[in-house]
N, C-alpha and C positions, 0 to 999 in steps of 0.2 A: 599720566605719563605722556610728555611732548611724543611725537614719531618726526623721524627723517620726513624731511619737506622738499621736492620729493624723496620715496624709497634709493634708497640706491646701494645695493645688494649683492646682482649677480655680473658672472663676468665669466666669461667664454671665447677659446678660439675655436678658429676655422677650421676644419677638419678636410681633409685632401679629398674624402669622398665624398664631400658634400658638395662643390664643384659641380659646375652640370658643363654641358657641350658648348657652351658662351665663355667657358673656364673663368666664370667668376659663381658663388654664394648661390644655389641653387634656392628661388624661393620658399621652398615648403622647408628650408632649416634657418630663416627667418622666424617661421611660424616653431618653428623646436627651442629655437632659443628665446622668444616671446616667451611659450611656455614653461620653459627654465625659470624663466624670471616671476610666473605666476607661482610656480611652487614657493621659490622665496616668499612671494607675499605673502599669501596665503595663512601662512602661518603663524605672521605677524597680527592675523583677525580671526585668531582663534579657529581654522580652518586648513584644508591641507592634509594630506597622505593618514597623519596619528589622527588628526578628527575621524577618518573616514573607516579608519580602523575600529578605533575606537565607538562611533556609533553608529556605524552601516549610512551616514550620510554623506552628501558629499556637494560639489557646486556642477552645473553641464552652463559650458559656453550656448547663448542662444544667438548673439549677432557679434559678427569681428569684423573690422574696415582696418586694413592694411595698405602700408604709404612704402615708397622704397623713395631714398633720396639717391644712396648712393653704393656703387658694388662692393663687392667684400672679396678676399682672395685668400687663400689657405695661408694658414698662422696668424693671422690677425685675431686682434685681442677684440672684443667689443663689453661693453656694458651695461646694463637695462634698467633704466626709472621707472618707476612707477609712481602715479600721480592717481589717488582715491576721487572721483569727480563726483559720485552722488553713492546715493544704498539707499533702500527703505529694508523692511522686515524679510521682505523675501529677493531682492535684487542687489547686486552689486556691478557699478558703471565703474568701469578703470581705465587707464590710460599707460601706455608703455613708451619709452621712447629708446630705442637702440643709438649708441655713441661709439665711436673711434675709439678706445680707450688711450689708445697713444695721442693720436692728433687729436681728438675733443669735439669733433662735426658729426652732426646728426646724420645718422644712417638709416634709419625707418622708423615708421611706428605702427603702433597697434592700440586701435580704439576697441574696447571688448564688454559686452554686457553678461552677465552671467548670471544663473537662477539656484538658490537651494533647492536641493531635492535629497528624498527621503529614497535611499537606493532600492527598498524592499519595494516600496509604494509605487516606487517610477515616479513619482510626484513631488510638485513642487512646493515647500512648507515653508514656513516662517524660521528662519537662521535663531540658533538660542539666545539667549539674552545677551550672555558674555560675549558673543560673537556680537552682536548688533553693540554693547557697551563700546567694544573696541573699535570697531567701524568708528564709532562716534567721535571716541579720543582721535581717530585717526582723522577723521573731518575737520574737527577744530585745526589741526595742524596742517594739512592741506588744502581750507578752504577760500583762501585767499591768496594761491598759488593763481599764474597767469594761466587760462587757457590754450591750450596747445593750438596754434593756426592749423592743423589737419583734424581737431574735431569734429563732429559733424561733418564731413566732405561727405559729398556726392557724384560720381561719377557721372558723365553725359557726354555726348558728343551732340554740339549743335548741329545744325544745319547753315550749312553758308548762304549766304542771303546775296540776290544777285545772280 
């Protein structure tokens, strides 16, 4: 079964109390609606709230690299892609990208790694089969998607020479 190339799923406004004292998109609901957007995936890879119900397992984020382009202001619509970049048996590398829903300019992103775990174990296990199946189909359909320019970034601050 083809998948959406990239996912493109969810879709969220601004809420008046998410606002900080800048009175623009306080970042940590950046990071909420990132996660919004992971619940949808999730699901789509056999994975997500009924998996974890269903067999005490679940995924924990291990590294996230968040980009902010542009601000966001109460009532604003936005919408989240998600692009599959790699997986093996026990990892899953994703990629997010927040949109304008009305005007259509990138507003952040989110580059996120995340590991199975067995929730009784605390331990990280190899995803089921059908989960990794699905990944798969999901690969074929995303893997020759362009790279996102804020992959891999690295934060630094030079030192000025001179």
């Amino acid at each position: 079964m083809p998948f959406e190339a990239p996912v493109n799923r969810w879709r969220e406004r601004v809420r008046p109390e998410w606002l900080d004292y800048n009175g623009h998109m306080n970042v940590a609901y950046f990071v909420l609606i990132f996660d919004h957007g992971t619940d949808e995936f999730y699901p789509l890879i056999g994975l997500g709230k009924p998996y974890r119900q269903r067999t005490g397992k679940s995924t924990f984020a291990v590294e996230s690299h968040i980009t902010y382009q542009k601000e966001l202001s109460v009532n604003e619509e936005v919408r989240v892609t998600t692009q599959l970049l790699g997986y093996d048996a026990k990892r899953i590398h994703y990629f997010h990208t927040m949109w304008h829903a009305d005007k259509g300019f990138q507003m952040a992103t989110l580059e996120q790694l995340a590991v199975h775990v067995d929730l009784t174990a605390r331990k990280v296990e190899p995803m089921p089969d059908d989960c990794q199946r699905l990944l798969a189909e999901m690969w074929e359909s995303h893997k020759d998607l362009p790279l996102p320019k804020e992959l891999g970034s690295v934060m630094a601050l030079r030192p000025k020479k001179g």
